[in-house]
LOTOR-348926 format. One record per residue: residue in one letter; x, y, z of N, C-alpha, C in turn. Coordinates in nm, 4 decimals, padded with zeros to 6 digits. Example, Ala and Ser with C-alpha at 12.3 -4.5 7.8 and 13.67 -1.06 7.14 Angstrom:
% LOTOR-348926
[rec "A",[01.3190,-00.5690,00.7800],[01.2300,-00.4500,00.7800],[01.3200,-00.3300,00.7800]]
[rec "S",[01.2850,-00.2250,00.7080],[01.3670,-00.1060,00.7140],[01.2900,00.0030,00.7870]]
END
This chain:
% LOTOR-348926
[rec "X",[-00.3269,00.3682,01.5003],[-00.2122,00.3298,01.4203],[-00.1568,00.4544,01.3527]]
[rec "X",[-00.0519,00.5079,01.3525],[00.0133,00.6023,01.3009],[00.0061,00.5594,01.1261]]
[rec "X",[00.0410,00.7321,01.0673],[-00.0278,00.7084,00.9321],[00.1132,00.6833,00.8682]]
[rec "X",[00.1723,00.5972,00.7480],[00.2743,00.5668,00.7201],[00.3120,00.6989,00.6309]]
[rec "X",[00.4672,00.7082,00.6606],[00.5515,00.8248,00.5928],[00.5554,00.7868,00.4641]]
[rec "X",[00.5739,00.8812,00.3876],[00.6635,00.8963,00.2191],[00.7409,00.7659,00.2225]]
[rec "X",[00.8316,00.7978,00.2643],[00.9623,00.7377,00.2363],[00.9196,00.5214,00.2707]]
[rec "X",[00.8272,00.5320,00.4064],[00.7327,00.4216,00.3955],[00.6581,00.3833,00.3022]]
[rec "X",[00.6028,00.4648,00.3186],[00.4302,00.4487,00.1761],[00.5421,00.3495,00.0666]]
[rec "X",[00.6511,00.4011,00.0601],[00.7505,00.4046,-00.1294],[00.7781,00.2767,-00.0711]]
[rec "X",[00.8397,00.2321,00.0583],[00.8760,00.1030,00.0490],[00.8153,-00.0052,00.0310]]
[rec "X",[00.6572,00.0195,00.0932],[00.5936,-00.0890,00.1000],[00.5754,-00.0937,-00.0333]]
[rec "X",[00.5435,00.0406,-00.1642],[00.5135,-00.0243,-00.2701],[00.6474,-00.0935,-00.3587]]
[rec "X",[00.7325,-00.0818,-00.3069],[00.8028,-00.1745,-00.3680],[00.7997,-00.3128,-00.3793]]
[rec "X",[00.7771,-00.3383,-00.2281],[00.7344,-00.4942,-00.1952],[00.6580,-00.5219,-00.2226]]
[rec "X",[00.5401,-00.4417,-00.2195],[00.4226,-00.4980,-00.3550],[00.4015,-00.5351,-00.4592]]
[rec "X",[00.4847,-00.4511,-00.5342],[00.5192,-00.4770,-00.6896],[00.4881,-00.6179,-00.6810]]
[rec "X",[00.5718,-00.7087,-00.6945],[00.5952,-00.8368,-00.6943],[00.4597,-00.9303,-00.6306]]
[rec "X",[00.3958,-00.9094,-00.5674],[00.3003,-00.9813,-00.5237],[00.1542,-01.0005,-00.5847]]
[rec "X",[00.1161,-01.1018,-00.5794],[-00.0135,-01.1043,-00.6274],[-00.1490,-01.1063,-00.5658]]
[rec "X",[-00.2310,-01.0212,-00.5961],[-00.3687,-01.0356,-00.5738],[-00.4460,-01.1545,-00.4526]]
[rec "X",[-00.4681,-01.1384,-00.3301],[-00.4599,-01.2402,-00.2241],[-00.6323,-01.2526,-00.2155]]
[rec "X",[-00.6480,-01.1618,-00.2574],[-00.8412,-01.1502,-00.2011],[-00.9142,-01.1215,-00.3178]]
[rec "X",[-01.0001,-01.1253,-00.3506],[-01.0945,-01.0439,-00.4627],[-01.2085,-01.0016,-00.4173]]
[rec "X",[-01.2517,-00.8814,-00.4829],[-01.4583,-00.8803,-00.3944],[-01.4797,-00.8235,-00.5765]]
[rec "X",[-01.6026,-00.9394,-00.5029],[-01.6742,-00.9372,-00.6750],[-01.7671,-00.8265,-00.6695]]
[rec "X",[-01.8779,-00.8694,-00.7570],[-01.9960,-00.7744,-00.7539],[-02.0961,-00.7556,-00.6416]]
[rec "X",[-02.0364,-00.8432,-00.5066],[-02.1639,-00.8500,-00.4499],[-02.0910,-00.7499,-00.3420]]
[rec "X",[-01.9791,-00.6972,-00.3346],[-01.8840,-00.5698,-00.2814],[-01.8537,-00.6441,-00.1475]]
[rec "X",[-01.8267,-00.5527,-00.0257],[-01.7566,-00.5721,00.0610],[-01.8514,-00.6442,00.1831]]
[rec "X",[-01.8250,-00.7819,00.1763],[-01.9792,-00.8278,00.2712],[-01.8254,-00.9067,00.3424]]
[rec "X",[-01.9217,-00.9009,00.5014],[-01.8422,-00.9916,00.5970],[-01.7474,-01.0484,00.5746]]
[rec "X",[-01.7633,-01.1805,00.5267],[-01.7256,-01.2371,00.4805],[-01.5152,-01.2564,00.4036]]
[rec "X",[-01.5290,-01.1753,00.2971],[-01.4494,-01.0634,00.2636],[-01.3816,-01.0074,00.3270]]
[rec "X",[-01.4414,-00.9707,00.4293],[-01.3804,-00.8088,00.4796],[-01.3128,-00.9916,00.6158]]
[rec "X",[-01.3493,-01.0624,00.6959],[-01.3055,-01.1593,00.7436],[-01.1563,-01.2130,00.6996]]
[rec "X",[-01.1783,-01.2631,00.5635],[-01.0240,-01.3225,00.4624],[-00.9817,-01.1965,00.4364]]
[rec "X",[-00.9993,-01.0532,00.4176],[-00.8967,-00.9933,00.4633],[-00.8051,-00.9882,00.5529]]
[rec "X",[-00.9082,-00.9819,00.6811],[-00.8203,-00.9993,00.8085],[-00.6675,-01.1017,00.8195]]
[rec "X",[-00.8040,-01.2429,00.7984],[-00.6582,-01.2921,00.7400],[-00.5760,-01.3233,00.7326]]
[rec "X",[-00.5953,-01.2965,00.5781],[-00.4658,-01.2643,00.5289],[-00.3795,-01.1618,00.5506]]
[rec "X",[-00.4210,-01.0628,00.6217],[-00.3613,-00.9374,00.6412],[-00.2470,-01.0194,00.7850]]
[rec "X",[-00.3217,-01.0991,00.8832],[-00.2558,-01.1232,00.9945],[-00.1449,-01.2377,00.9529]]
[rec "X",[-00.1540,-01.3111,00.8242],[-00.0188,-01.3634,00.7708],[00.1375,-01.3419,00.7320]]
[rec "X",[00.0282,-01.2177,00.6313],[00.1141,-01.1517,00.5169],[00.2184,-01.0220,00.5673]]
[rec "X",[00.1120,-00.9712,00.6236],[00.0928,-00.7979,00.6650],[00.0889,-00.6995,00.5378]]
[rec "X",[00.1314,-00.7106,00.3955],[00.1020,-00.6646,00.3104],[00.0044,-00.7028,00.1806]]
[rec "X",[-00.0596,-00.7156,00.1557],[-00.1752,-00.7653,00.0590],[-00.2080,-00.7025,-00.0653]]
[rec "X",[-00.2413,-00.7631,-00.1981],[-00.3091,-00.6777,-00.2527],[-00.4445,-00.7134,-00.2670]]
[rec "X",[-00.5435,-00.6532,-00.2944],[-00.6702,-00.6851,-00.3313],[-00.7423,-00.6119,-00.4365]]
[rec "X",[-00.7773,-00.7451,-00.5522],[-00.8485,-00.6766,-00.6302],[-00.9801,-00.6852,-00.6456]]
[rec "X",[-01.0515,-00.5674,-00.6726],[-01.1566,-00.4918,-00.6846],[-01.2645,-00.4959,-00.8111]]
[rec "X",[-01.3647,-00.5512,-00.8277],[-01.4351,-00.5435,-00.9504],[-01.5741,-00.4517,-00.9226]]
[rec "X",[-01.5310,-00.3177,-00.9031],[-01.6492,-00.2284,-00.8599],[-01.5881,-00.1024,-00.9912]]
[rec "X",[-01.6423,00.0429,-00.9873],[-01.6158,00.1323,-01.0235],[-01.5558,00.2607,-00.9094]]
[rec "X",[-01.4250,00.3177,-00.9855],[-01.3670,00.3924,-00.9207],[-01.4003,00.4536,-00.8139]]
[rec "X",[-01.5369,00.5424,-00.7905],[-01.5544,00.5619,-00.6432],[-01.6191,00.4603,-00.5363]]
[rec "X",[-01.6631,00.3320,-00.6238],[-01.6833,00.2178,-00.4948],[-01.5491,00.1921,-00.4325]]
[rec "X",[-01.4722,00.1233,-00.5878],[-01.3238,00.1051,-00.4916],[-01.2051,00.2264,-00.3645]]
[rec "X",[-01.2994,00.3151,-00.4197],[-01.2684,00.4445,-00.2978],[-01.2686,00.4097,-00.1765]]
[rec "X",[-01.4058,00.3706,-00.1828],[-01.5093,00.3585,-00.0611],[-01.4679,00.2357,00.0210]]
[rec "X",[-01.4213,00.1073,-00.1141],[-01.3983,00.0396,-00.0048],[-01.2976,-00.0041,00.0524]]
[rec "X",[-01.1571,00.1121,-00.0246],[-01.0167,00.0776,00.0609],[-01.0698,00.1809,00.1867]]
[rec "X",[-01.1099,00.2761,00.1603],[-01.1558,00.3625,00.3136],[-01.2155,00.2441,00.4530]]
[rec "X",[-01.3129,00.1812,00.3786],[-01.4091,00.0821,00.5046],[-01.3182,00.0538,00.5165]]
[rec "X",[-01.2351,-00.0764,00.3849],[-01.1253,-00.1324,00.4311],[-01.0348,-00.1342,00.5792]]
[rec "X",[-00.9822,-00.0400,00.5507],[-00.8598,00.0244,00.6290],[-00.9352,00.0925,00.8187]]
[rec "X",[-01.0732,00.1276,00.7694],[-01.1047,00.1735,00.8794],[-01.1567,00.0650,00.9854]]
[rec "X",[-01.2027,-00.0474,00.8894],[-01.2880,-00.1701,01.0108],[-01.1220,-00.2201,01.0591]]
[rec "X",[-01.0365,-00.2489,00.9496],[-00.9328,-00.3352,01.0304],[-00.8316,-00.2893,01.0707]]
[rec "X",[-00.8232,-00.1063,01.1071],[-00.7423,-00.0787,01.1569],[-00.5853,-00.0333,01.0762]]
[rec "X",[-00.5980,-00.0798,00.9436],[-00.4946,-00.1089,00.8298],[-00.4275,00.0103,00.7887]]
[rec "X",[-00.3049,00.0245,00.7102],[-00.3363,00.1234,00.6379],[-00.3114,00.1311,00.4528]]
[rec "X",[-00.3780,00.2309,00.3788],[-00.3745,00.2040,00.3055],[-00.2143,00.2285,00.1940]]
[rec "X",[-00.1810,00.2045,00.1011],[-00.0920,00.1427,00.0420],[-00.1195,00.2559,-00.0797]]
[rec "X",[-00.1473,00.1513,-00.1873],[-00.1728,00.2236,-00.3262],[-00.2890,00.1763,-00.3430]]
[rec "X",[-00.3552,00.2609,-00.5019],[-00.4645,00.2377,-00.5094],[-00.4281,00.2862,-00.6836]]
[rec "X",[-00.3882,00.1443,-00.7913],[-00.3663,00.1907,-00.8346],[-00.5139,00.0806,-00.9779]]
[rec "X",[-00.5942,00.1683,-01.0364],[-00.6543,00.0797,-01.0937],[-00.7854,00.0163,-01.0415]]
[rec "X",[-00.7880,-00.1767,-01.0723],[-00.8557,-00.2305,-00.9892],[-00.7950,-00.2998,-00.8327]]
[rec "X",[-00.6392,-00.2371,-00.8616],[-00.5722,-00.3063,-00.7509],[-00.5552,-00.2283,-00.5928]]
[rec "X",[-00.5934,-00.2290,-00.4799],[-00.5620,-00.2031,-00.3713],[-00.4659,-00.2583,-00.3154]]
[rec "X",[-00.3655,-00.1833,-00.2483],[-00.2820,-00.2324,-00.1530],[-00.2746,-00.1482,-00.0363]]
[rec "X",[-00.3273,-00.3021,00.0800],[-00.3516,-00.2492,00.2057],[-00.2120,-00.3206,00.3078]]
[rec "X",[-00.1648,-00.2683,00.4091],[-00.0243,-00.2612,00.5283],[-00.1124,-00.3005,00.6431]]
[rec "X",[-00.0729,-00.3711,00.7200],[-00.1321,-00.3409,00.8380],[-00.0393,-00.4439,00.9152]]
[rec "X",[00.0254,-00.3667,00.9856],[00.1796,-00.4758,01.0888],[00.1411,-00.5674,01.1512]]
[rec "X",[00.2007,-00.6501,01.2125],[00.1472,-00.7091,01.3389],[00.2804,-00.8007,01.3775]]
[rec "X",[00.2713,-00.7434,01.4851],[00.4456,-00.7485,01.6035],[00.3942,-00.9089,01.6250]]
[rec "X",[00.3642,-01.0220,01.5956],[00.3833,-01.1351,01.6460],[00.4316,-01.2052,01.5026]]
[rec "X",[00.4056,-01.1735,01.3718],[00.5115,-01.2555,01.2882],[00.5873,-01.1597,01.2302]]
[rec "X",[00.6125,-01.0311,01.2366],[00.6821,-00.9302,01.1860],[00.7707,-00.9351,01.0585]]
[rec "X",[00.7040,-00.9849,01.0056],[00.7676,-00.9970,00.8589],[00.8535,-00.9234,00.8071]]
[rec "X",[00.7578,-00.8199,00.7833],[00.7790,-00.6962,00.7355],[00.8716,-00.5368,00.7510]]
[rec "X",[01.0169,-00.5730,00.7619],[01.0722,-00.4532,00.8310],[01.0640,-00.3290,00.7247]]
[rec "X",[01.0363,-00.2200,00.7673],[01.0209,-00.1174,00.7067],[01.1768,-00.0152,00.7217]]
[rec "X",[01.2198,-00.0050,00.5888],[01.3267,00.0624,00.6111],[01.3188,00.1639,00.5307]]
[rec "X",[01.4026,00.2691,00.5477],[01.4289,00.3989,00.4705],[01.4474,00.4337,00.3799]]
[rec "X",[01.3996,00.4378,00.2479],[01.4752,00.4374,00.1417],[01.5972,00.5060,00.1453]]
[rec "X",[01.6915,00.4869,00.0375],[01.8274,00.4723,00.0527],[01.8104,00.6807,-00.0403]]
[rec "X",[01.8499,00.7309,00.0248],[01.9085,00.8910,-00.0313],[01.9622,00.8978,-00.1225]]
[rec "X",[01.9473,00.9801,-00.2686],[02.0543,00.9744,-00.3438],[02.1448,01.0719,-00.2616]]
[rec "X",[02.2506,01.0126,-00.3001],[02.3727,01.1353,-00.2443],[02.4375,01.2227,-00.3750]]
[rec "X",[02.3426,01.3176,-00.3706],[02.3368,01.4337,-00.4721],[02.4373,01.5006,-00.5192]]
[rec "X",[02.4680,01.5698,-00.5881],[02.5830,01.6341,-00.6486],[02.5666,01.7256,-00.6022]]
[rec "X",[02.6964,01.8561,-00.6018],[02.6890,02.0046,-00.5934],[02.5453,02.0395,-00.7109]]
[rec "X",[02.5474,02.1457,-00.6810],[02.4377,02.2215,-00.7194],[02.5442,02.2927,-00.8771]]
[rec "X",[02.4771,02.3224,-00.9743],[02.5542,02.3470,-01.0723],[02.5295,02.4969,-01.0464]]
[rec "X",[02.6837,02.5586,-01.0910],[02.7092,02.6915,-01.0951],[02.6244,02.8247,-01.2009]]
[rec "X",[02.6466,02.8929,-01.1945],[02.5887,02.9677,-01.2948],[02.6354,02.9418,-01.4422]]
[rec "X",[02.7341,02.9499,-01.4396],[02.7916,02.8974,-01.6104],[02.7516,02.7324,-01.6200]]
[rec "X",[02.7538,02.6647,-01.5472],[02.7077,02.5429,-01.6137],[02.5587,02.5327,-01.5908]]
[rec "X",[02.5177,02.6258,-01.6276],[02.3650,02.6544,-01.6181],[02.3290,02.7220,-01.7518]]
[rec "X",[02.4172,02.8281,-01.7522],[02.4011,02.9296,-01.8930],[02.4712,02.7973,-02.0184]]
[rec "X",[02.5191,02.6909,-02.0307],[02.6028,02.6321,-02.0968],[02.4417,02.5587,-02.1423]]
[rec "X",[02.3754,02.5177,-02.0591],[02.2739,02.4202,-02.0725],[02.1729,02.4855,-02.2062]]
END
């Protein structure tokens, strides 16, 4: 699976924003099970979040497994919250588009530089 661009990565977290928490792994961490209702939900949604009740380098560890058993990719990782992507061309939900460019101004001159 190709690794998602900038300008991707930014979209999907937009569409995330808004969504809530689809999975949880408690204390007993990432067992079958889990890592199964990821799937999933991943093959519903295609974007997910999942939250995490481990410490910062478990939840490392387990958007890495994450992403590596199901092929996924990862999103943000912001907190206890993960957000994992992972497409799938038969309900294609999910179109990924470009974010929109600002269309920038001239570059300011030297005097409206020295003015500043």
């Amino acid at each position: 699976m190709p690794v998602l661009t900038v300008s991707e990565r930014l979209a999907l977290k937009a569409r995330a924003h808004q969504l809530k928490p689809t999975v949880m792994i408690g204390n007993a961490g990432l067992t079958e099970s889990v890592l199964r209702e990821i799937e999933q939900t991943l093959k519903l949604h295609e974007l997910i979040k999942i939250r995490a009740m481990a410490e910062r380098p478990e939840r490392e560890a387990i958007l890495s497994e994450i992403c590596a058993k199901l092929n996924a990719e990862p999103v943000q990782h912001i907190g206890k919250i993960l957000v994992v992507f992972k497409p799938n061309p038969e309900v294609n939900k999910i179109e990924i588009r470009q974010m929109p460019r600002h269309k920038g101004k001239k570059p300011l001159t030297k005097k409206q530089l020295g003015n500043r």
